[in-house]
C-alpha positions in Angstrom: 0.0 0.0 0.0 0.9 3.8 -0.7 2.2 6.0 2.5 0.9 9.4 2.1 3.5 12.3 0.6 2.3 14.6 3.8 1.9 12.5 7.1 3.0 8.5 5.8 0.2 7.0 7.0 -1.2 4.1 4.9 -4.1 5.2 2.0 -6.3 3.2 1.5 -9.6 5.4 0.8 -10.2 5.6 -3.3 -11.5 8.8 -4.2 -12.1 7.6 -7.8 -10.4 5.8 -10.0 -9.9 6.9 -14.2 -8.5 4.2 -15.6 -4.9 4.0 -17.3 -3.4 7.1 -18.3 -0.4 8.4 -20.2 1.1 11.4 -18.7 -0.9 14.4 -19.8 1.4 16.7 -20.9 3.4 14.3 -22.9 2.5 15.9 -26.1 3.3 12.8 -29.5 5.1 13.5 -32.3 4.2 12.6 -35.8 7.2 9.9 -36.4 6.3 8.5 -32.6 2.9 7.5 -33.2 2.9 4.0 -34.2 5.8 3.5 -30.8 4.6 2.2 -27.7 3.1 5.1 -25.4 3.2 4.3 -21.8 -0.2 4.2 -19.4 -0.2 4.5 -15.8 -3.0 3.7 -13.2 -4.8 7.3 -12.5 -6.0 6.8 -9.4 -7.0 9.2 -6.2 -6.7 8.6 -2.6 -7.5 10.3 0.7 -5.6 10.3 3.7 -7.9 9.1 6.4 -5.4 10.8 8.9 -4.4 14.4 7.5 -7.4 14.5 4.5 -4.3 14.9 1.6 -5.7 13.6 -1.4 -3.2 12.5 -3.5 -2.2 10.0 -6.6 0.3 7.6 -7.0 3.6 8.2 -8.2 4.9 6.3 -11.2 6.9 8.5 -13.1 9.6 11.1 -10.7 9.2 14.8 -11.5 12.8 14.8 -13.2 10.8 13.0 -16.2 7.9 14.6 -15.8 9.7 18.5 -15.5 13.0 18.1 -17.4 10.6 19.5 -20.6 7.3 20.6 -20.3 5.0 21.9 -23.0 3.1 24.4 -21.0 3.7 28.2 -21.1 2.2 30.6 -18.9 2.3 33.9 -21.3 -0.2 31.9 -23.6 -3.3 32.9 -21.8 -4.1 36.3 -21.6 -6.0 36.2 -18.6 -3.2 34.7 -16.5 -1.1 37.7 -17.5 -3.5 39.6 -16.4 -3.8 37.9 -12.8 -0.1 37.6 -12.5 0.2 41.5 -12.9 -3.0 41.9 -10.8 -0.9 40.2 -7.8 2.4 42.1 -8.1 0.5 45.2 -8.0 -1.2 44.3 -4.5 2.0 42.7 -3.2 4.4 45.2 -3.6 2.7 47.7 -1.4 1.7 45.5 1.2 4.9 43.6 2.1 6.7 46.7 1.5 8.5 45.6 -1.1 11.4 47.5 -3.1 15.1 47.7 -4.4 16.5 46.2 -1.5 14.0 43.2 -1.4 14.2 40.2 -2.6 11.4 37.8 -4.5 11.6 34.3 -5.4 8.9 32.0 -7.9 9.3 28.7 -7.8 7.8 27.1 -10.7 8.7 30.3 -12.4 7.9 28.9 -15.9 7.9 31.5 -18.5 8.6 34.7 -16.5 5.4 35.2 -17.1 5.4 36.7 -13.2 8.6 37.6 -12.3 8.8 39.9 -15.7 5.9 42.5 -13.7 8.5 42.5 -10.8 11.8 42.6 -12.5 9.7 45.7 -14.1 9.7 47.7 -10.7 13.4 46.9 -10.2 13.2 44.6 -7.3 15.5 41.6 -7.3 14.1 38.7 -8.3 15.1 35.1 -9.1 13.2 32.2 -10.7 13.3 28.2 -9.8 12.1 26.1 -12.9 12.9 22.9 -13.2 12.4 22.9 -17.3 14.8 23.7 -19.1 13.0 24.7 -22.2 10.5 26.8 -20.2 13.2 28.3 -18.5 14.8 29.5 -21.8 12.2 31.9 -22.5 12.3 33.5 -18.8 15.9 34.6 -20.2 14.9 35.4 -22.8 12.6 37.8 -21.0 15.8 38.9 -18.9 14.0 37.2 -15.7 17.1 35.6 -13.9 15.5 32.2 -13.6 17.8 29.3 -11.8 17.0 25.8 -13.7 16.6 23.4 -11.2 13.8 21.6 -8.8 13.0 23.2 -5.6 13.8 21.4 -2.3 16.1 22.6 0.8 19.5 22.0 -1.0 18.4 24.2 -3.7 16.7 26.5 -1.1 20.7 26.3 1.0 22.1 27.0 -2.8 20.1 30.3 -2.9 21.0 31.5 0.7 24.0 30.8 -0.2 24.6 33.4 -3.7 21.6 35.6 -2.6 20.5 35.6 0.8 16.9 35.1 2.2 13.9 36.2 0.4 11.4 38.6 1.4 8.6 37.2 -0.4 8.3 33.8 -2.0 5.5 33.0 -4.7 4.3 29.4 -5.5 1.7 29.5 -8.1 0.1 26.2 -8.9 2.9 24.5 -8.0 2.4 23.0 -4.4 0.1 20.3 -6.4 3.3 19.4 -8.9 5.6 18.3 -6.2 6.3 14.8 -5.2 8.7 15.0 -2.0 6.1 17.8 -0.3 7.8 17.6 3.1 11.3 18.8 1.1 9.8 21.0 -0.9 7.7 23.2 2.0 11.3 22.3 4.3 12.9 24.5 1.4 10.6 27.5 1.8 10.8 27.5 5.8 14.9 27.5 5.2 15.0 30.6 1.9 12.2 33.0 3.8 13.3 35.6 5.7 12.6 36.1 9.1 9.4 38.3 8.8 9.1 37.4 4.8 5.7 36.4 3.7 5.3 33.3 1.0 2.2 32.7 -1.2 0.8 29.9 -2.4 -2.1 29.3 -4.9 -3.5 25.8 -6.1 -7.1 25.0 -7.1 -9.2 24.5 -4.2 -10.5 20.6 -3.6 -13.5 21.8 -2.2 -13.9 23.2 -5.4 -13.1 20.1 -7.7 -15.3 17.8 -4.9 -18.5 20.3 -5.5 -18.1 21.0 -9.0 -16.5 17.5 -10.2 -13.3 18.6 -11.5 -11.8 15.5 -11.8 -10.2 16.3 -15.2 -7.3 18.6 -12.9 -6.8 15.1 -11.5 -3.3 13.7 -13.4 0.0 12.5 -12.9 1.8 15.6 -12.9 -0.2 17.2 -9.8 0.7 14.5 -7.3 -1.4 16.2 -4.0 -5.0 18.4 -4.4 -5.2 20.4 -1.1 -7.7 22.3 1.0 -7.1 24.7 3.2 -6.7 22.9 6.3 -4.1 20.2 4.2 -1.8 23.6 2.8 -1.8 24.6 6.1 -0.5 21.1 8.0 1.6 20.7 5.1 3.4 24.4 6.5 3.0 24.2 10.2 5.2 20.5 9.8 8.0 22.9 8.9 7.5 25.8 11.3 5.0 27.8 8.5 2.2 29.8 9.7 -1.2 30.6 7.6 -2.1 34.0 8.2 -4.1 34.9 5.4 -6.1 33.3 3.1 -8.1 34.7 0.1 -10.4 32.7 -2.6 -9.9 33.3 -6.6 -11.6 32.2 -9.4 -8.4 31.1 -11.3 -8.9 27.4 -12.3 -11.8 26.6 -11.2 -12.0 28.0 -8.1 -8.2 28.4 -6.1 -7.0 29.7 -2.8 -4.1 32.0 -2.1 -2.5 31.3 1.1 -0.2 33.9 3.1 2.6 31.7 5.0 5.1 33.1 7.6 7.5 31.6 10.0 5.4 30.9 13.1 7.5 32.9 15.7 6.8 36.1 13.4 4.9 38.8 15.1 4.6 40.9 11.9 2.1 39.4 10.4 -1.3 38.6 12.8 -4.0 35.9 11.8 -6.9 37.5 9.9 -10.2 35.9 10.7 -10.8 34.7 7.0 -8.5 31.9 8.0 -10.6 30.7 10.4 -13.9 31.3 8.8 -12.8 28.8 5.4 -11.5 26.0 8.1 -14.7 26.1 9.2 -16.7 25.8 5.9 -14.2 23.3 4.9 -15.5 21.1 7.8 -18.8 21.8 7.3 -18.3 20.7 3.9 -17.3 17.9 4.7 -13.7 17.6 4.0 -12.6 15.5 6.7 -15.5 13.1 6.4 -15.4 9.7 4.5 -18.4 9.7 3.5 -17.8 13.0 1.4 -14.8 10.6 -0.9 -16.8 7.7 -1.1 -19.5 9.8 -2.8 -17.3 11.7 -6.2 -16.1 8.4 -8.1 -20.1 7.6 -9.3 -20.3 11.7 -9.8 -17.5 11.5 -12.2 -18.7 8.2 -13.8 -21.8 10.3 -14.7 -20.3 13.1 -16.1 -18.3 10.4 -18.8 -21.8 9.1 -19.7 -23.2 13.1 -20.5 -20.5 13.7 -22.4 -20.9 10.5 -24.7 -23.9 10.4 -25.0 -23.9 14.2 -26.5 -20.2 13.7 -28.6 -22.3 10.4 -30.2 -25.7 11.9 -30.2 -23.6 15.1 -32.4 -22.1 12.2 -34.9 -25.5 10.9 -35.4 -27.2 14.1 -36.3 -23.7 14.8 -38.9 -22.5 17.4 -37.0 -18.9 18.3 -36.3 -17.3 18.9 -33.2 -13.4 20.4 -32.4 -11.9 21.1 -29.8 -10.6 24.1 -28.0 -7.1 24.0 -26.0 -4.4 21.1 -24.7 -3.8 21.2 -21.4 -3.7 18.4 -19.1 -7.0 18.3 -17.5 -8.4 17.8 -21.4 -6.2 14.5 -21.7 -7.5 13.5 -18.1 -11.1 13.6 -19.6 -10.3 12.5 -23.1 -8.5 9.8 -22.5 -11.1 8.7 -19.3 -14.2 9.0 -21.5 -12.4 6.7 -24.2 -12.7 9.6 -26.6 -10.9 9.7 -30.3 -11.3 11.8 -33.3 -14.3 9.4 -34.5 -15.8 11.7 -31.8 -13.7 15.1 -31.8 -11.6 15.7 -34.9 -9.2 17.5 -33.9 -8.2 20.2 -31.4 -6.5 23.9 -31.7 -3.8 25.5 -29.1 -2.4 28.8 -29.7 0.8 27.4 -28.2 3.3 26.5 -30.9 5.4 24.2 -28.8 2.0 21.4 -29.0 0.9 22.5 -32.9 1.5 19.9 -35.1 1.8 16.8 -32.4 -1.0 14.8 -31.7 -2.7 14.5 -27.7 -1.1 11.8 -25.7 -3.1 8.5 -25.4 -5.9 9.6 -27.7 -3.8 10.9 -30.7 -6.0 13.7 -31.4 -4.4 16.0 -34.0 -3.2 20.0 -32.3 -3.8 22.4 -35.1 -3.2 26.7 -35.0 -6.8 28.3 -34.0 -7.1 29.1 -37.3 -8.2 25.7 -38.2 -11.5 26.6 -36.7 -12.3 28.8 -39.6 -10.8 26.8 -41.9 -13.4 23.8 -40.6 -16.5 25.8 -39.7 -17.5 22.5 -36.6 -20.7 22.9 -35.4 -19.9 22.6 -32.3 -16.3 23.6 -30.0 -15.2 21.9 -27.4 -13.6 24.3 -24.6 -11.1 21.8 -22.6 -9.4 24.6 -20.8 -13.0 25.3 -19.0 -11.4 27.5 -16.5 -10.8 29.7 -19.5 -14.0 29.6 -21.1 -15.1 33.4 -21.5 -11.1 34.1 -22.6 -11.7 31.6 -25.5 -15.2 32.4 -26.7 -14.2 36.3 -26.5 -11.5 34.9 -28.8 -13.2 33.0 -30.8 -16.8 34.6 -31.2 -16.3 34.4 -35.1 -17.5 30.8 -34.8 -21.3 32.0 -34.3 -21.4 33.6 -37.6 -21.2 30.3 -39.1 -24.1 28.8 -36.4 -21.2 27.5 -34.3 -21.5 26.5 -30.7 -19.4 26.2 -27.5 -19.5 23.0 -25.0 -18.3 22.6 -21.8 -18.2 19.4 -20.0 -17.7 19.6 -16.6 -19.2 19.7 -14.2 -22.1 19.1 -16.6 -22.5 19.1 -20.4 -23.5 22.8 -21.6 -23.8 24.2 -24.4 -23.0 28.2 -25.0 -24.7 30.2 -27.7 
């Protein structure tokens, strides 16, 4: 049995399981597709002692990180929330030319560049190397490596402690999560702040978001799991706010716990409590999702088949993982979706992992007039029909599927 990443007690509570699963993000080239592609068991479990849900690890993050296909600056709106969050975090942590700010999971820049911007000091960790080139390439100083307390002594070491520490979306993406939060207690400063941001599970248990279940987020947390994870290390939450980004996340404010700088504000307090009156520490509540997502896989069937019957066309819309999560769960192939589009180059021209759906340039949309557009990136639906409105002059249609087949005029 599988000890859990946060507390090592044995799991053994299923929270659903989706079948066998290549790694999402592992994008197939033209030559490779006749090759063997390898599956792995995608399967989540609760702990029954600290409430981390979590999947099994097949495949160690050097693999999984040493080339990724996703870039940040592709979405438009994710600028926008990036920028959004330097502008409110410079004023209140003080923040200036003698400071000192540190992303880990950097990716693109596509953060650090609105800092670098007001001259602070700044430094990126990302483990890709190919993402990484193109944080140079934006003249964000960006360190290529994966984040754990010898990288965090490696920093100290060159730079010195850091003021502020941002972690966007990437607490979910690590695999050894006691290293990992160790590193952050050992590169913050004594009265720095870090900030953490990862899709909420109360979220993904309410809404079914079992698509942002994959291989490359090993751990889905709530707010009361974020904040064990921190206080094992001698992290204190202090703040906590709720965003919309991806489906509903949460934004954490950690210090070390003997700061005085930085007092508990009650919104802590009042989401630990709807968290347990949710029913996040109950079994019952885990039992309950893996049916919920079996019935979302038969809606979206039955409408994909119910499309091919009446001749119409459907495409898709976007790449990312949580699409191959419910692509390749639902058994889905281009008898059913043709093709999809991404507007990032790095995935045009290769084919979706496990379901070998062709990635095409947006402008295949036009080109093929579907009937109908399937949005995978559903966390980015009104960014995507704002940019692709031109398909209702042509009767066109947008789907999303979760948590529930709809269809947007």
């Amino acid at each position: 049995m599988a000890a859990c990443r946060l507390c090592a007690a044995t799991l053994e509570r299923l929270v659903v399981d989706l079948g066998m699963s290549p790694l999402c993000e592992s994008y197939v080239a033209a030559e490779d597709l006749n090759r063997m592609e390898p599956f792995y068991p995608l399967r989540a479990l609760v702990c029954d002692r600290c409430w981390l849900v979590q999947v099994e690890e097949y495949v160690s993050p050097g693999e999984i990180f040493g080339e990724y296909a996703y870039f940040s600056s592709y979405s438009e709106s994710w600028l926008t929330h990036a920028r959004d969050y330097v502008g409110a975090a410079v004023p209140r942590l003080g923040l200036g030319p003698a400071s000192f700010v540190v992303e880990l999971g950097s990716n693109d820049g596509y953060l650090l560049q609105y800092v670098v911007a007001r001259g602070i000091p700044a430094l990126g960790i990302e483990p890709a190397r190919n993402v990484a080139a193109a944080a140079l390439a934006r003249d964000v100083p960006t360190r290529v490596a994966l984040f754990g307390r010898a990288e965090a002594a490696a920093v100290v070491a060159e730079r010195g402690r850091a003021d502020l520490i941002v972690g966007n979306n990437v607490l979910a993406q690590v695999s050894d999560l006691n290293d990992f939060v160790a590193g952050i207690a050992f590169l913050l400063a004594p009265d720095g702040v870090a900030t953490l941001e990862f899709p909420h599970l109360a979220r993904l248990l309410a809404e079914v978001q079992f698509d942002t279940i994959y291989h490359e987020h090993f751990s889905y947390f709530s707010l009361a799991t974020a904040a064990r994870a921190l206080a094992a290390h001698g992290l204190r939450v202090f703040d906590v706010e709720e965003l919309p980004t991806h489906g509903g996340s949460l934004r954490v404010f950690a210090c070390h716990d003997g700061s005085t700088r930085w007092p508990a504000d009650a919104r802590v307090a009042r989401l630990r409590d709807a968290e347990v009156d949710a029913g996040l520490e109950r079994p019952e509540t885990y039992d309950a999702f893996g049916e919920r997502v079996a019935e979302v896989k038969r809606g979206l069937l039955e409408f994909l088949i119910r499309c091919r019957r009446a001749g119409e066309r459907v495409a898709g819309y976007g790449a990312p993982g949580k699409g191959n999560t419910l692509l390749n769960y639902c058994g889905i192939r281009t008898d059913l979706v043709e093709y999809t589009v991404d507007r990032n180059p790095y995935k045009q021209g290769k084919f979706l992992p496990g379901t070998h759906i062709p990635i095409h340039a947006p402008e295949r949309i036009a080109a093929t007039r579907p009937d109908y557009l399937l949005i995978l990136p559903w966390n980015l639906r009104g960014e995507i029909m704002r940019q692709m409105a031109e398909i209702r002059t042509w009767g066109g249609r947008f789907v999303t599927a979760i948590p529930a087949v709809e269809v947007h005029a």
